[in-house]
Structure formats: C-alpha cells, structure tokens
C-alpha positions, -999 to 999 in steps of 0.1 A, spaced: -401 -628 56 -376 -609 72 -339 -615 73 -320 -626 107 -295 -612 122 -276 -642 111 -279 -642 75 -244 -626 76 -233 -661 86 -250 -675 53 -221 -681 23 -226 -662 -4 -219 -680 -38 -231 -658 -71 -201 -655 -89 -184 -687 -92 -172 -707 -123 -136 -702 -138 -132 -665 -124 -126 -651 -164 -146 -618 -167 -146 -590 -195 -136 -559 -188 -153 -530 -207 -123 -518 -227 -121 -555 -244 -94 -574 -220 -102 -601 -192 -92 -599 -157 -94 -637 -136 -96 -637 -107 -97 -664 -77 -105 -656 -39 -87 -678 -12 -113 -682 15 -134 -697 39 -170 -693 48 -172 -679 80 -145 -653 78 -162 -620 87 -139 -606 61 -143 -629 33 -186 -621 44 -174 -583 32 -155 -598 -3 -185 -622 -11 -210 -590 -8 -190 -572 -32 -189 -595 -54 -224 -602 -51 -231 -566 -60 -209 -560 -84 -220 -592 -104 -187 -607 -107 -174 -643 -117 -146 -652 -89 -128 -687 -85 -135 -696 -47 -105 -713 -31 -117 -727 2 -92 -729 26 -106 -749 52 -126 -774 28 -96 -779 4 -62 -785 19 -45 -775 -19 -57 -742 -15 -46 -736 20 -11 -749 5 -9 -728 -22 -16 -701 -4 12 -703 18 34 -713 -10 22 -681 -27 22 -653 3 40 -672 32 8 -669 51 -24 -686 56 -42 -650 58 -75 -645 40 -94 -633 21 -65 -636 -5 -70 -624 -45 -55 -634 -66 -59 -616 -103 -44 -618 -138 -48 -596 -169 -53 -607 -204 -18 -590 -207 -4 -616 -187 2 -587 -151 -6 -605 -119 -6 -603 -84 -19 -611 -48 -45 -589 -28 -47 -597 11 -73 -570 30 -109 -571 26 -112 -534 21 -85 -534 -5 -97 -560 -24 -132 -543 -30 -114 -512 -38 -102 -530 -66 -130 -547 -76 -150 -515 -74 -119 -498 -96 -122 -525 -120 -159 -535 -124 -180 -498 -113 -203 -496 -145 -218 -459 -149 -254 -452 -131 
C-alpha cells in the first residue's frame, strides 16, 4: 500500500557487489561507502545511489569492526558516510559529507534525459 513514515529507517542495498563501475568515456571508478544503517546521512548516500543505479562496496561500521578500523586508520575519524573512490588511472581519495558525496556521484554517473 502506502509507504510509512518509517521507511526512511529501512537500509537500502541496490548497488552492492565489488563497487567497479564503467564510466561512459571507457574508465572505471570503485568505489566503497563506510557506513552504517541507521545514519540519517548514510539514508541520503544510499538514495543516491539507489537512483543513480550505482554498484558501491558497503563498509558497515558498526556490523564489522575492520571497517570501523580502517576507517580511522584512513581519516583519523570514525565519521560517516565515508567514500572512498579510485580511478582506472590509479587517482584516489576520501569523501566525508553526505551532500558532497552525491555531488560527486551526480558529477560522475548523471546520464542525459
């Protein structure tokens, strides 16, 4: 029927596998999202990702402590949503900030209306 007001509470999941994805002029771009469920800004990542019909490597946090290690190993914080991204052509980086990571996932995955 209808939805609930607590479907935002719901993980979203499409996506998944090994994060590889094919950009449109030929090279790949990984990626892998350090999260956890029930972040209300991980909820605004997952939706983009959803929409924009993207493979992402999840990295819970909370469920996995290797993740939550590496994450601090990587950033010196325990802050997510967290992206992390590399290019066929081997540039890579770390992406903390909900509404700078869909930027960049908008930037890099947009297709033409």
């Amino acid at each position: 029927m209808g939805e609930s007001v607590f479907d935002f509470l719901k993980p979203r999941r499409s996506g998944g596998g090994d994060g590889a994805n094919l950009l449109a002029n030929g090279s790949t771009l990984t990626l892998a999202l350090y999260e956890y469920e029930t972040c209300m800004f991980c909820q605004r990542v997952f939706s983009a990702i959803d929409r924009l019909k993207i493979q992402v490597e999840y990295r819970n946090v909370h469920q996995d402590g290797k993740w939550s290690a590496d994450l601090r190993a990587k950033t010196g914080m325990s802050q997510v949503p967290c992206l992390a991204w590399q290019r066929s052509d081997g540039t890579a980086g770390l992406m903390h900030e909900s509404l700078d990571i869909i930027a960049f996932l908008e930037r890099e995955f947009r297709t033409a209306a």
